[in-house]
Backbone bond lengths (Angstrom), bond angles and torsions (degrees), N, CA, C in turn:
res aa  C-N    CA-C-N  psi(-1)  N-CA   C-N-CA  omega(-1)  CA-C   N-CA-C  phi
1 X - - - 1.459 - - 1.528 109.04 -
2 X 1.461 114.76 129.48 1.596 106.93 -169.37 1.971 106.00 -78.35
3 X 1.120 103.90 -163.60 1.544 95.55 -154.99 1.739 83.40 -112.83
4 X 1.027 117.32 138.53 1.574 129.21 -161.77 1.744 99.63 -76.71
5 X 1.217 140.20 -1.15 1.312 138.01 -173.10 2.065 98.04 -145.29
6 X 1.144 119.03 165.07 1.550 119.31 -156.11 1.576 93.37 174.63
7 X 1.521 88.41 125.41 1.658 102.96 -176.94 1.749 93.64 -114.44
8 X 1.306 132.66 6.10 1.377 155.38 -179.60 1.821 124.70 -56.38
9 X 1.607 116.66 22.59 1.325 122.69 -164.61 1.645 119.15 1.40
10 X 1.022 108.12 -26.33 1.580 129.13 -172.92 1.794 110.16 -64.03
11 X 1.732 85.18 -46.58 1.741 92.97 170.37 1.817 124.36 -85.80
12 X 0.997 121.54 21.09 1.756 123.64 -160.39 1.669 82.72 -121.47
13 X 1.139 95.80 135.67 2.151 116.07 171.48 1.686 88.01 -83.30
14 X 1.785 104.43 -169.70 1.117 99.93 -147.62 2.161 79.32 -108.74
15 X 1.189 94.80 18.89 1.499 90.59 163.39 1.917 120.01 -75.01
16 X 1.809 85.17 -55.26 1.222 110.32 -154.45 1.844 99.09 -69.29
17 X 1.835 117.30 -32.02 1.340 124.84 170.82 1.656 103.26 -68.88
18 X 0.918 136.60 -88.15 1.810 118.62 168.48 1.314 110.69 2.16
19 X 2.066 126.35 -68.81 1.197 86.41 -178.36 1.503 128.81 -116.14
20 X 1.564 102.33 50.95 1.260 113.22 166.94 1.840 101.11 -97.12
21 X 0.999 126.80 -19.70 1.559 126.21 -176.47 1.910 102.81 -92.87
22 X 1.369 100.10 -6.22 1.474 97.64 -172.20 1.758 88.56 -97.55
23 X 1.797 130.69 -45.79 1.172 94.23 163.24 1.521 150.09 -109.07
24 X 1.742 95.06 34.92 1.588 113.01 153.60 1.993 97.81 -64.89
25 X 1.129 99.97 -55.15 1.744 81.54 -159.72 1.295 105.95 -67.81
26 X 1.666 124.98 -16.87 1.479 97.89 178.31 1.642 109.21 -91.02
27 X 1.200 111.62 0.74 1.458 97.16 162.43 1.725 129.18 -82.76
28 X 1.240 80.30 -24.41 1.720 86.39 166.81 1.586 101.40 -81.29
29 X 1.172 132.80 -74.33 1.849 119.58 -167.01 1.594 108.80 -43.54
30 X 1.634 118.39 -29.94 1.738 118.14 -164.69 0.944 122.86 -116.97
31 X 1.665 117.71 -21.43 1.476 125.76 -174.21 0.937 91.95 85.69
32 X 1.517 105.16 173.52 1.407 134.62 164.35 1.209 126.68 -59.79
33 X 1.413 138.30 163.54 1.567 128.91 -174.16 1.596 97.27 -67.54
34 X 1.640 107.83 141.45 1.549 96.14 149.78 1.553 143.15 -37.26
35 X 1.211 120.26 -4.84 1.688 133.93 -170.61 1.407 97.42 -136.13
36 X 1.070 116.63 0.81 1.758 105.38 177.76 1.520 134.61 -102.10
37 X 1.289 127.74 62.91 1.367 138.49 168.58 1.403 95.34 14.13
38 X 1.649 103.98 119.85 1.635 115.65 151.72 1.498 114.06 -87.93
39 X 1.055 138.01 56.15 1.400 142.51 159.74 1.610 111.84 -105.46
40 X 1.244 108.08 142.47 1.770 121.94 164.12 1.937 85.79 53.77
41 X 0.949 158.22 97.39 1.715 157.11 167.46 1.433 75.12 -106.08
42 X 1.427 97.87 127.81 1.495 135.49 151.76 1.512 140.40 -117.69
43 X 1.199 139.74 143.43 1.437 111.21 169.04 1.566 95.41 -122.25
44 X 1.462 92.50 144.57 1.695 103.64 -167.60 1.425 103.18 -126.94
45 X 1.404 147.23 -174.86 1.292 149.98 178.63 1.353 97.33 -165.51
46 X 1.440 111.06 128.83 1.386 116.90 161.33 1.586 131.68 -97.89
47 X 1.313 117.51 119.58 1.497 135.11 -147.52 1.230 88.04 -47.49
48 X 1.682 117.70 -61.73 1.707 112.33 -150.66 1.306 110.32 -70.55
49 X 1.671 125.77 -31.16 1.251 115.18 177.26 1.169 110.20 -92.53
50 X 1.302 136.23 -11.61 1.364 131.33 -132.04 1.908 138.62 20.48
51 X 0.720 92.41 27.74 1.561 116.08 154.34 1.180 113.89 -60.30
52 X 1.384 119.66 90.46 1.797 148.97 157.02 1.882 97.64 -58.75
53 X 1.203 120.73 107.94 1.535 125.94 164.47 1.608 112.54 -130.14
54 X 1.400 105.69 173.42 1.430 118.93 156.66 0.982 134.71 -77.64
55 X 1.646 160.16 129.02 1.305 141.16 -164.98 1.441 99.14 -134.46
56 X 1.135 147.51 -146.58 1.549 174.49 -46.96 1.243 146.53 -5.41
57 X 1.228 124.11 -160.11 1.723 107.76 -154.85 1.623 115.90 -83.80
58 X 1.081 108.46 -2.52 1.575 112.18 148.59 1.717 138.73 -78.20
59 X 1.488 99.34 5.30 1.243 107.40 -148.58 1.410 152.16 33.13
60 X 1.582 82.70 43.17 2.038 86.29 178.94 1.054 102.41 -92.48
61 X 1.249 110.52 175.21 1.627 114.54 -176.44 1.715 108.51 -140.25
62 X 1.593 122.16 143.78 0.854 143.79 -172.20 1.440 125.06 -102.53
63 X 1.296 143.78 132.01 1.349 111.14 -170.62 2.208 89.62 -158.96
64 X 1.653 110.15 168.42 1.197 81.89 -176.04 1.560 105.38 -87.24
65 X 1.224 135.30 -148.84 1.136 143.64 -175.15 1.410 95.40 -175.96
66 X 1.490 129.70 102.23 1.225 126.31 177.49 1.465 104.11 72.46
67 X 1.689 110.78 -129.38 1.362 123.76 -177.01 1.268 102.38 -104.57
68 X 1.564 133.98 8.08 0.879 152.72 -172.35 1.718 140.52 -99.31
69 X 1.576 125.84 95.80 0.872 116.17 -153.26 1.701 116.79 -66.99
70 X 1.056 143.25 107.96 1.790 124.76 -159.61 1.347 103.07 -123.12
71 X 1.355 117.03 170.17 1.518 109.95 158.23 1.360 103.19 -104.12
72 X 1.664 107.66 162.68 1.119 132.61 -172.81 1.356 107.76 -93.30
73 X 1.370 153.94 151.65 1.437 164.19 148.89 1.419 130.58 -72.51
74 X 0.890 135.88 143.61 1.003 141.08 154.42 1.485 117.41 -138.49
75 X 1.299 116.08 134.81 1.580 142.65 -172.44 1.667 103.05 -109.84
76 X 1.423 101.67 81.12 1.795 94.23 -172.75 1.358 114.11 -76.93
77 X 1.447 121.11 -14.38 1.647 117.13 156.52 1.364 146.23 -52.61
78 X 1.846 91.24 -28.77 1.471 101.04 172.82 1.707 109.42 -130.33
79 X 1.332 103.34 0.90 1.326 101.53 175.29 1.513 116.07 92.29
80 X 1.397 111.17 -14.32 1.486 102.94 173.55 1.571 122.18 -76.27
81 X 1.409 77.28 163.90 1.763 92.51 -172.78 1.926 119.64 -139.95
82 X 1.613 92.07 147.97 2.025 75.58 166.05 1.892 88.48 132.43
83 X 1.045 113.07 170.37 1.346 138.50 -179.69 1.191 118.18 -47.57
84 X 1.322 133.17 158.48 1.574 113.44 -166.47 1.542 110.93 -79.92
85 X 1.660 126.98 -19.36 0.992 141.00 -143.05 1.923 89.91 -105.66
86 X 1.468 122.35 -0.65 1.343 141.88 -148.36 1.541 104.21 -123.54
87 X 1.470 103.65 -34.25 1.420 114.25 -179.54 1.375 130.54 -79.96
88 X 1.878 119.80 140.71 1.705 112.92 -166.08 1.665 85.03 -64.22
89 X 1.350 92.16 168.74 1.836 111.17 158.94 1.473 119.99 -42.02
90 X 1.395 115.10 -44.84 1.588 113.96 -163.09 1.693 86.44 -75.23
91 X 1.450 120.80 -72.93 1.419 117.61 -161.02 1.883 95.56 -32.87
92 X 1.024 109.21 -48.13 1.383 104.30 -159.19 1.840 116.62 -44.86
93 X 1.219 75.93 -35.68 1.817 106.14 -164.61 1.765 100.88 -86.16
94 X 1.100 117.11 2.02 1.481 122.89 175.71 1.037 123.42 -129.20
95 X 1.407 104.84 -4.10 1.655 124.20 153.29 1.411 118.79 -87.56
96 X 1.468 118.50 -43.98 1.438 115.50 173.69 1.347 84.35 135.16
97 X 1.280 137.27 -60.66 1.694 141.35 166.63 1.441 117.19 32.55
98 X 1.450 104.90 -50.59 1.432 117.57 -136.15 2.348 91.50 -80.78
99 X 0.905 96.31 176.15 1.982 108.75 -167.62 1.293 113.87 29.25
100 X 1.158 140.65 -120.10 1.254 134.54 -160.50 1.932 103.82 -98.02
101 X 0.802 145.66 -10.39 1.474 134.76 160.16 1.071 125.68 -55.59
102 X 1.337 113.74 135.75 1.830 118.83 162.95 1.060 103.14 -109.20
């Protein structure tokens, strides 16, 4: 059974390479998210959704949002997911999210 995520350029159509080169360049014009560990930067794509993101050795993940490079969330208590601006109140507040933190 192949492995449901692939950092493998070999496996990405010429959708999923578009927007892996779209967020190489916004990491070069923007940097990295403020909260996003520069260690091990990968770009990975996941087969079943195809969702092209950023990852590293913390496993956060990066993704664009608009023209915008952001990280993505995850709330593994309740399962939610998505942008910080995407997230209910509680996830927010159990991430750290919540008043002036990113």
């Amino acid at each position: 059974m192949p492995e449901i995520t692939t950092t493998d350029l070999a496996d990405f159509g010429w959708r999923e390479l578009k927007v892996a080169a779209e967020l190489l360049t916004a990491l070069i014009d923007q940097g990295a998210p403020d909260d996003f560990e520069s260690e091990r930067i990968l770009i990975m794509m996941n087969r079943n959704s195809g969702y092209v993101f950023l990852t590293n050795s913390e496993f956060q993940v990066a993704m664009m949002n608009g023209g915008c490079l952001e990280t993505w969330y995850t709330d593994f208590e309740d399962g939610s997911e998505g942008f910080k601006e995407g997230l209910p109140e509680l996830s927010l507040q159990r991430l750290g999210l919540t008043g002036g933190e990113s």
